[in-house]
N, C-alpha and C positions, 0 to 999 in steps of 0.2 A: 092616705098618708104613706109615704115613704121614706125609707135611706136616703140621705143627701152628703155627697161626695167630694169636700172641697176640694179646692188650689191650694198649694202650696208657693206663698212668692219667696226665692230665696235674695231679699234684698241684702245689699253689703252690710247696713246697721241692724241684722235682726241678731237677736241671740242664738245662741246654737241648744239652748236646750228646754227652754217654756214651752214652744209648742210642741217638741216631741215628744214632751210629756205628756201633755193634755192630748194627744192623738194615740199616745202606745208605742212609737214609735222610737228605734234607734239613735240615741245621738251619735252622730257621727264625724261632729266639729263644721257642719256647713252651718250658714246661719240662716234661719227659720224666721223670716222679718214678718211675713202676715197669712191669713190663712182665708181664703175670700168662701163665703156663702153665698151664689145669689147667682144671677143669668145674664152678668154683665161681657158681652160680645168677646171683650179680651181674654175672660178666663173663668168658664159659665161653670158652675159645678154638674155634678152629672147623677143622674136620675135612673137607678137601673142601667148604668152602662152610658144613658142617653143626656147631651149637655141639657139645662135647664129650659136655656131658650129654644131650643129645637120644641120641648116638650109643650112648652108656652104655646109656641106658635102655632104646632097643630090644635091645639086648644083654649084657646085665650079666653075662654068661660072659666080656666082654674083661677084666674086673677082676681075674680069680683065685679059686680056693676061697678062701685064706686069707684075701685079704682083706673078700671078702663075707660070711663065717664072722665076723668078727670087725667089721667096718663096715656090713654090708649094701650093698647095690647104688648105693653110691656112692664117687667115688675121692676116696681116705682125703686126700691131700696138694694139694698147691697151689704151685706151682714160680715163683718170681718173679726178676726184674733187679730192681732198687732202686738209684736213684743220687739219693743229698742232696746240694743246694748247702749248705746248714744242716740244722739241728738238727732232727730232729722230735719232737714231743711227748711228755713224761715218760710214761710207761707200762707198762700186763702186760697179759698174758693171762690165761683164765680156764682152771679145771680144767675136766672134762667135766659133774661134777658142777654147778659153778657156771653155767657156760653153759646149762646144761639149765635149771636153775632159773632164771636172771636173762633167758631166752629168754622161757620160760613165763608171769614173771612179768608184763613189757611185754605182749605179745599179751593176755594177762589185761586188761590194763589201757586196750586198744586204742589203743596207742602204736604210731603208724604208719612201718614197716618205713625209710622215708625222713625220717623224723622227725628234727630236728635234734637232740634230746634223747633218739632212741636212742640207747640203750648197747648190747646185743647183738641183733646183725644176724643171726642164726644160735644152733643151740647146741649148737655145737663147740669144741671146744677151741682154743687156739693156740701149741701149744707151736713152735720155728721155730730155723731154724739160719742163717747170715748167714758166707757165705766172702766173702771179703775180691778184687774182681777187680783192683783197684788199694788204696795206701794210704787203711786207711779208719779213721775213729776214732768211736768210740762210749762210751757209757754204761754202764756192768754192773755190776748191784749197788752192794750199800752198803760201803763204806767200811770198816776200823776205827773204831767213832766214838772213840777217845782221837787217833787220827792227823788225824781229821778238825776236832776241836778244837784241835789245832796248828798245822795251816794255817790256819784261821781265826786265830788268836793273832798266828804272822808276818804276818796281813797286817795286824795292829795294830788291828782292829774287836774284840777281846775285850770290851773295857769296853761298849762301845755293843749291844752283844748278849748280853750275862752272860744274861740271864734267859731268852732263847732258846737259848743255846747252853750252859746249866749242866748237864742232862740228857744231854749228853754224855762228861763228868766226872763224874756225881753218880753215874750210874745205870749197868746192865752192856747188850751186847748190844742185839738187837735189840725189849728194852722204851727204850732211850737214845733209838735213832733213830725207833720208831716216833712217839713222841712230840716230838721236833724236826720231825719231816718232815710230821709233819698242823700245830702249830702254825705253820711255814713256810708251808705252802699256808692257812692261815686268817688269815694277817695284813691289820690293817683300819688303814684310818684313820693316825693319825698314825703307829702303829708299822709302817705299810707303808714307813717310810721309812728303814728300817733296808738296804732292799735297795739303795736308793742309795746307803747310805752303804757298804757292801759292794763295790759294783763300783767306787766314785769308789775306794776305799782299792787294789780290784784292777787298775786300769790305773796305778797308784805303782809296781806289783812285774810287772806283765806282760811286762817283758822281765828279768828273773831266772832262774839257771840252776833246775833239778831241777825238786823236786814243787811247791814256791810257783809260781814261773814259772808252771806246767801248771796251777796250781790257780788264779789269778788272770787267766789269759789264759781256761780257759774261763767264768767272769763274766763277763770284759768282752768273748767271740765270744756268746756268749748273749742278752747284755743291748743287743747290736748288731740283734739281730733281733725279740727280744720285750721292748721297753725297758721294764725297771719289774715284769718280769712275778715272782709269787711263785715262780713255777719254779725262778727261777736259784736262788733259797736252795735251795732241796731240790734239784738237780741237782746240788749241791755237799757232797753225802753219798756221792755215788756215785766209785765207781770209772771212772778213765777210760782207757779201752784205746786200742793204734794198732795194726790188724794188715797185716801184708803179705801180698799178694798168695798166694792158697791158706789163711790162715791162718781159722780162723773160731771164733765165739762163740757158743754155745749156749743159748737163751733157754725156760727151762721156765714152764710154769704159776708164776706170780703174781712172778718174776721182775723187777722195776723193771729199765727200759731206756731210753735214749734214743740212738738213733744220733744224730751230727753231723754227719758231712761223707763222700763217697767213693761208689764205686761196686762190689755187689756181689749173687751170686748168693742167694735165701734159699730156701729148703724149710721148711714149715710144715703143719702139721694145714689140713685144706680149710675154714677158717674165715676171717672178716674182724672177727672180735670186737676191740676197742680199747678198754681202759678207759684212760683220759685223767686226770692230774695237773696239767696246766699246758704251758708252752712251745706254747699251742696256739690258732686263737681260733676250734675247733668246742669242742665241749661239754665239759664238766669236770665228773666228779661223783668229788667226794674221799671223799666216803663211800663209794661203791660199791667206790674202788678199794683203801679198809686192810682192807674186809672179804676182800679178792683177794690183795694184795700179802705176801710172807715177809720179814721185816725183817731175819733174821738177815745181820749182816754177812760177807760173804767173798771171798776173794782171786779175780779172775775166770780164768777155766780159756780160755786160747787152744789151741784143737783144728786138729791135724794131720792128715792121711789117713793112715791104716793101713795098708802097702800089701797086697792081696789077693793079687796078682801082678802078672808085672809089667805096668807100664801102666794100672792100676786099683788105686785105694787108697778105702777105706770112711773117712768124718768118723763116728765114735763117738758115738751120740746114743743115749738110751737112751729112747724112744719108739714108740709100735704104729704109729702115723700113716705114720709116711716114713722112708727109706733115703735116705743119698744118697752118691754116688760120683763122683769126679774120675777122668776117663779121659784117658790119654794117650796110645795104643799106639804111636806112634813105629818103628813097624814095618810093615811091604809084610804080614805076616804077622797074620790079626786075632786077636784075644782073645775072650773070653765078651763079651758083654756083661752086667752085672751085671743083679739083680734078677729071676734068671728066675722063673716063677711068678706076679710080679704083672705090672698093667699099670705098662708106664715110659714116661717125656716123658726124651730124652736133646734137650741144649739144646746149641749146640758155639757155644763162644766168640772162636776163633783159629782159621786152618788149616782144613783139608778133613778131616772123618771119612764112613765110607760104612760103612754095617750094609748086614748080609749074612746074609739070608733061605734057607730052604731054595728060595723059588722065585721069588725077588729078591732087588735091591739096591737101594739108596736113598742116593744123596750128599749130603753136605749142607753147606754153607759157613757163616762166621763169621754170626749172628746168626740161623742156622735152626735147627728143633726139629723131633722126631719124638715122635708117639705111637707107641707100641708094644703093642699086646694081649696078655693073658697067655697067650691062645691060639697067639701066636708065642715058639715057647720055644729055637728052633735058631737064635738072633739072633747073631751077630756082629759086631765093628767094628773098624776098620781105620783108616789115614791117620795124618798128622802134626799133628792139630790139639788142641785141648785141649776139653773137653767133660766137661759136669755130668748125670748121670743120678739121676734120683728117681723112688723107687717104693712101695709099700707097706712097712711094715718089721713087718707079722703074719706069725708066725711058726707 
């Protein structure tokens, strides 16, 4: 077990000051959007100096049987901080199948890996889980579209939108919304102006109690950062979640999602694949993304840790890619550490935790990480501090 030395991404929507708190680090006014743990090709974290996958490769025995059986000799997951000041971009991920193919096809096509108009960077999946380190709120899924054509009605745009929003009423399920939600993202010309008259109608009700409130304040926090963009309409099918602290949202293959605001730990497939809708100004291919996207609407599922024992409770994600576990041990007395068998990155976010080797120790304070190899299987951990472990989850 070792130090593990992430990336910093300074994306345009990150905050300038969550994660340099949690690393020690100076604010300095740049914005601190995500913080990667893991050995993915674009931005591998570094191991003694040495990038992850370099270290993998010369030994692909730290991975595990199961997961080289089932991944080959690469680590299946991808450990990130993520902290939005706003919204980021309407979007999913691909299946394994789709990423292979929409990989193949660009390279086919010699669309260059850096290319602003790539679409997959890779072709792996991204299926990803998002625990909540502070109140965080976000996107998930579509809506009931009879529910979603109600809040539009109270905000009194019914009339000015009938022919876009009739297919909500007219039609069932997810043939209703998929067809609102591409005509949304295709509006041209004079009927783009339907989105102003949408938000000018939602800051009328933005301070209203319940779901109008909530449904016209996200237009008008939307339309605050991407003024005009076709997004908001179709961000406005989705479900909008608030979760606290431990609580988190699970984003499968082709999935519609938009975070908006907070700060929080993700685990995800070792992928950086992004198909992009809108709310965004890198690339947008709306086609690529309904051949991706499941339309079916449904209620979004806030996921809890299960506890294992005590001190370590498992987030329920039903994916080969990654495990992941919220450690607390609150005890002089340590625990397993989870995940034995694969390689782990235990990340600790509060407090002092120390893993305990058959022939060391290793302390580690609020914004450090460890790689762990699956070759070390007698790991233990101890301390009072709280800490996110991910790992392979090939069984």
């Amino acid at each position: 077990m070792q130090l593990l030395q992430g990336t910093i991404q300074h994306y345009a929507w990150g905050t300038t000051d969550a994660i340099p708190n949690l690393l020690g680090l100076p604010v300095d006014g740049s914005p601190y959007a995500e913080y990667w743990l893991g050995a993915h090709q674009q931005a591998p974290s570094l191991v003694g100096g040495v990038p992850l996958d370099s270290v993998i490769a010369s030994d692909p025995a730290l991975l595990g049987d199961r997961s080289r059986r089932e991944f080959g000799d690469v680590l299946p997951f991808l450990m990130k901080v993520l902290s939005a000041r706003h919204a980021l971009s309407i979007q999913a991920h691909p299946s394994r199948e789709q990423a292979e193919a929409g990989f193949a096809r660009e390279n086919a096509a010699g669309i260059s890996l850096d290319a602003p108009e790539r679409v997959y960077s890779d072709d792996w999946p991204k299926p990803e889980i998002l625990i909540a380190l502070d109140e965080f709120e976000t996107l998930s899924g579509f809506r009931d579209p009879m529910t979603t054509a109600a809040l539009f009605s109270a905000l009194g745009v019914s009339g000015e939108l009938g022919s876009l929003l009739a297919p909500l009423t007219e039609r069932k399920g997810a043939a209703a919304l998929a067809q609102v939600f591409l005509e949304a993202l295709s509006l041209e010309g004079d009927r783009a102006q339907l989105i102003d008259v949408v938000v000018a109608a939602a800051i009328r009700h933005a301070t209203d109690d319940g779901p109008v409130g909530e449904f016209a304040r996200t237009a008008v926090d939307l339309d605050a950062v991407f003024p005009g963009d076709r997004g908001i309409l179709a961000a406005l099918l989705m479900n909008r979640v608030r979760l606290q602290p431990g609580e988190a949202v699970y984003v499968p293959a082709g999935y519609m999602h938009a975070h908006l605001s907070g700060t929080g730990v993700e685990v995800m497939a070792n992928s950086d694949n992004v198909i992009r809708g809108g709310l965004t100004p890198k690339h947008v291919d709306v086609k690529e993304l309904v051949t991706v996207v499941g339309f079916e609407p449904a209620e979004p599922q806030v996921l809890r840790p299960v506890e294992e024992r005590a001190g370590v409770g498992r987030y329920p994600v039903p994916c080969p890619e990654f495990a992941v576990w919220r450690v607390s041990p609150a005890s002089p007395v340590p625990v397993d550490l989870p995940g034995n068998g694969s390689a782990r990155i235990l990340l600790v976010v509060s407090g002092e935790l120390t893993l305990h080797g058959p022939e060391s120790t290793l302390s580690l304070g609020q914004g450090q990480s460890a790689f762990v190899p699956a070759t070390e299987t007698a790991v233990s951990v101890s301390g009072d501090g709280l800490g996110f472990v991910s790992a392979s989850g090939a069984r």
